[in-house]
N, C-alpha and C positions, 0 to 999 in steps of 0.2 A: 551119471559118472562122466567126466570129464578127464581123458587122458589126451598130452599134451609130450610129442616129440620132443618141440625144441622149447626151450623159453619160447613167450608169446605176450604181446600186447594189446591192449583192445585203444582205440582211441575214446574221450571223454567227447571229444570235439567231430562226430564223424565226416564235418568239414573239412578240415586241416588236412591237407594236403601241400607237400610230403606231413607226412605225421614225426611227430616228435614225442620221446622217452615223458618229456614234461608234460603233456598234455596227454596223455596217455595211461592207463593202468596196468597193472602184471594182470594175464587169465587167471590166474590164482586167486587176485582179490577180486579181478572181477565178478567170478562164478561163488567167490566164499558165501556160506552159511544156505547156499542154493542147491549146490554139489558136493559131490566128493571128489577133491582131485588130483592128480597126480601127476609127475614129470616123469617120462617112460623113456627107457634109455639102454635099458636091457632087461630077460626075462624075468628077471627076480625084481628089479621095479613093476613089471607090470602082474607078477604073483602078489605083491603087496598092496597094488591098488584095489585088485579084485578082491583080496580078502580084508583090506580096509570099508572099502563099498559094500562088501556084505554085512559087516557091521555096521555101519553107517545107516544103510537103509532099513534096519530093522527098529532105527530108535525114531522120535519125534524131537526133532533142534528147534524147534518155533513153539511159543507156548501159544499163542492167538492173535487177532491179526492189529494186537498194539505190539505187540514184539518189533522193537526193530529190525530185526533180522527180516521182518516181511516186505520191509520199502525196500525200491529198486536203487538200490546203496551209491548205484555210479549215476542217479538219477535227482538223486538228493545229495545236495550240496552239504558235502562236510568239512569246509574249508582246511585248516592245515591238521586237524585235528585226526588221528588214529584210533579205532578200538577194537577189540577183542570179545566181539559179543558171544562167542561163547563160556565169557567168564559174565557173572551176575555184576561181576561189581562193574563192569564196564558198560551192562546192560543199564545200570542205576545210573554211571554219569554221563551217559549218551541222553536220557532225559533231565538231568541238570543241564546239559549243553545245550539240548536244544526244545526242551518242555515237554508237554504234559501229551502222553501220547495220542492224546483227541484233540490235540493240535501242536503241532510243531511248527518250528521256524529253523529253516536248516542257514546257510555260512551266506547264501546271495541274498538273505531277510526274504526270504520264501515263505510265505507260509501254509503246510501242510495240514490241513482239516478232514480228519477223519470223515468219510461222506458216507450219505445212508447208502447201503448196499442195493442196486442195483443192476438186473441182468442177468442172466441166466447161466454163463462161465462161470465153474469153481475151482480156482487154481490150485494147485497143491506146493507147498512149500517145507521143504525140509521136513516130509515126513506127515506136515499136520495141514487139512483141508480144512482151506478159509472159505467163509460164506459165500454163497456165488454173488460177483458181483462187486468185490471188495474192491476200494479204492480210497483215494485222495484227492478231498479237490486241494488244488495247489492254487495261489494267486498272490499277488505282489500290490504293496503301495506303487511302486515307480509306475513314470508315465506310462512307461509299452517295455516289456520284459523280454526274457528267452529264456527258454529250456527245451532242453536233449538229451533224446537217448542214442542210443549206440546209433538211430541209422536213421534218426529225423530233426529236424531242429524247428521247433513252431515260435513264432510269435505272438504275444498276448498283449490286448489294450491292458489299459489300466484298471478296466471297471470288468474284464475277463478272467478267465480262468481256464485249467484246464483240469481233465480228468488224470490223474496216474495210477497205474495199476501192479499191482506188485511184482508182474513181469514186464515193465516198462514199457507197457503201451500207454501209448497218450491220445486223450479226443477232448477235442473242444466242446464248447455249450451247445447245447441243439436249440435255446431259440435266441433273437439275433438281443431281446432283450436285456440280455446275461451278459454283453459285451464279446467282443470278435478275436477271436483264435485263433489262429490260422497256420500253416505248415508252412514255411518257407522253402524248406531243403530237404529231398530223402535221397537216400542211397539210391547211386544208378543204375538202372535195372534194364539198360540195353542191352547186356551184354547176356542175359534172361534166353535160355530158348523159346525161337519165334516160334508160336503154332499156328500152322499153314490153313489157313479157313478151305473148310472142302468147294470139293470142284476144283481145287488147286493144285 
C-alpha cells in the first residue's frame, strides 16, 4: 500500500535535474497495478485506503508473468499512448501495440524478450508469484542505446543487452561476448549514513 500526503511525482529521467512535470509521472501511475494507493488528506481518506487495501490484497490483478501489468511500466517505453490494464480490453490492445507477449517492442523500438527464468528471487506482483528469476532481456538495433529506471541509467552497445526485472532492476550480460552494458548514472548516495569502520 502506498499512501501519499500531497500530490507526488516520480521523475522518468532520474537525471534531470531540476525535474520537470513533463518528464515526470504522477505516484499514482507510477505504483498502478503494483499497489494500492491512495491521496490521504484526512481520516476518512486514510479509512478508505486501508479498507480499499484490504480488498485489494485479497484478490490476484496479474494473471502470469506475460500480463503486462508485470513489466516495470515506467521502465518500458509506451510512448504517447495510455491504458487501463485493469480492463481486458486494454490488456488486448496493449499487445496489438506493442506484440506478442514473448516479445515486445515498446515506443523507443525496444525490444523486450521474454528471457528464461533465471535465479533464485521470486517477486510478487499484484497478488500472484512469478517464477524466480523472471525477466526480459531488452535490446535495441540502434548503434549504442539507453535505458532507466527510477534511479540508474545504463548504456548498451548495439550487439548488448540488458536484463529488466519486473521490479525495475536492471543487469547487464555477464560474459563480455554478449556485448557491453554499462551503468552510466545512479542516484547519489553520499548523502547515505557513513558507517564508522571500528577502532574509529
Amino acid at each position: 500500500m502506498v499512501a501519499a500526503l500531497v500530490p507526488a511525482f516520480v521523475r522518468l529521467d532520474p537525471s534531470r535535474n531540476p525535474p520537470n512535470r513533463r518528464s515526470a509521472r504522477s505516484l499514482s501511475d507510477f505504483v498502478a497495478y503494483k499497489a494500492a494507493y491512495g491521496l490521504v488528506r484526512s481520516e476518512v481518506d486514510a479509512q478508505r485506503l486501508f479498507e480499499a487495501f484490504a480488498d485489494w490484497r485479497t484478490a490476484v490483478h496479474c494473471r502470469d508473468p506475460s500480463d503486462p501489468r508485470a513489466l516495470p511500466l515506467h521502465v518500458f517505453d509506451l510512448g504517447g499512448d495510455s491504458f487501463d490494464l485493469a480492463c481486458d480490453g486494454d490488456v488486448d490492445r496493449f499487445s496489438k501495440v506493442f506484440g506478442h507477449p514473448s516479445r515486445r517492442c515498446d515506443a523507443a523500438d525496444r525490444s523486450w524478450r521474454a528471457g528464461v527464468a533465471h535465479g533464485r528471487e521470486a517477486l510478487h506482483v499484484a497478488g500472484l508469484t512469478l517464477p524466480a528469476g523472471t525477466h526480459w532481456d531488452v535490446s535495441a538495433d540502434a548503434r549504442s542505446w539507453r535505458i532507466m529506471n527510477a534511479s540508474e541509467i545504463w548504456e548498451v552497445d548495439r550487439r548488448g543487452y540488458v536484463n529488466a526485472a519486473p521490479n525495475e532492476h536492471l543487469r547487464g550480460p555477464q560474459r563480455k561476448s554478449e556485448g557491453k552494458a554499462r551503468r552510466v548514472w545512479r542516484a547519489n548516495t553520499k548523502n547515505a549514513p557513513h558507517r564508522k569502520k571500528k577502532g574509529h
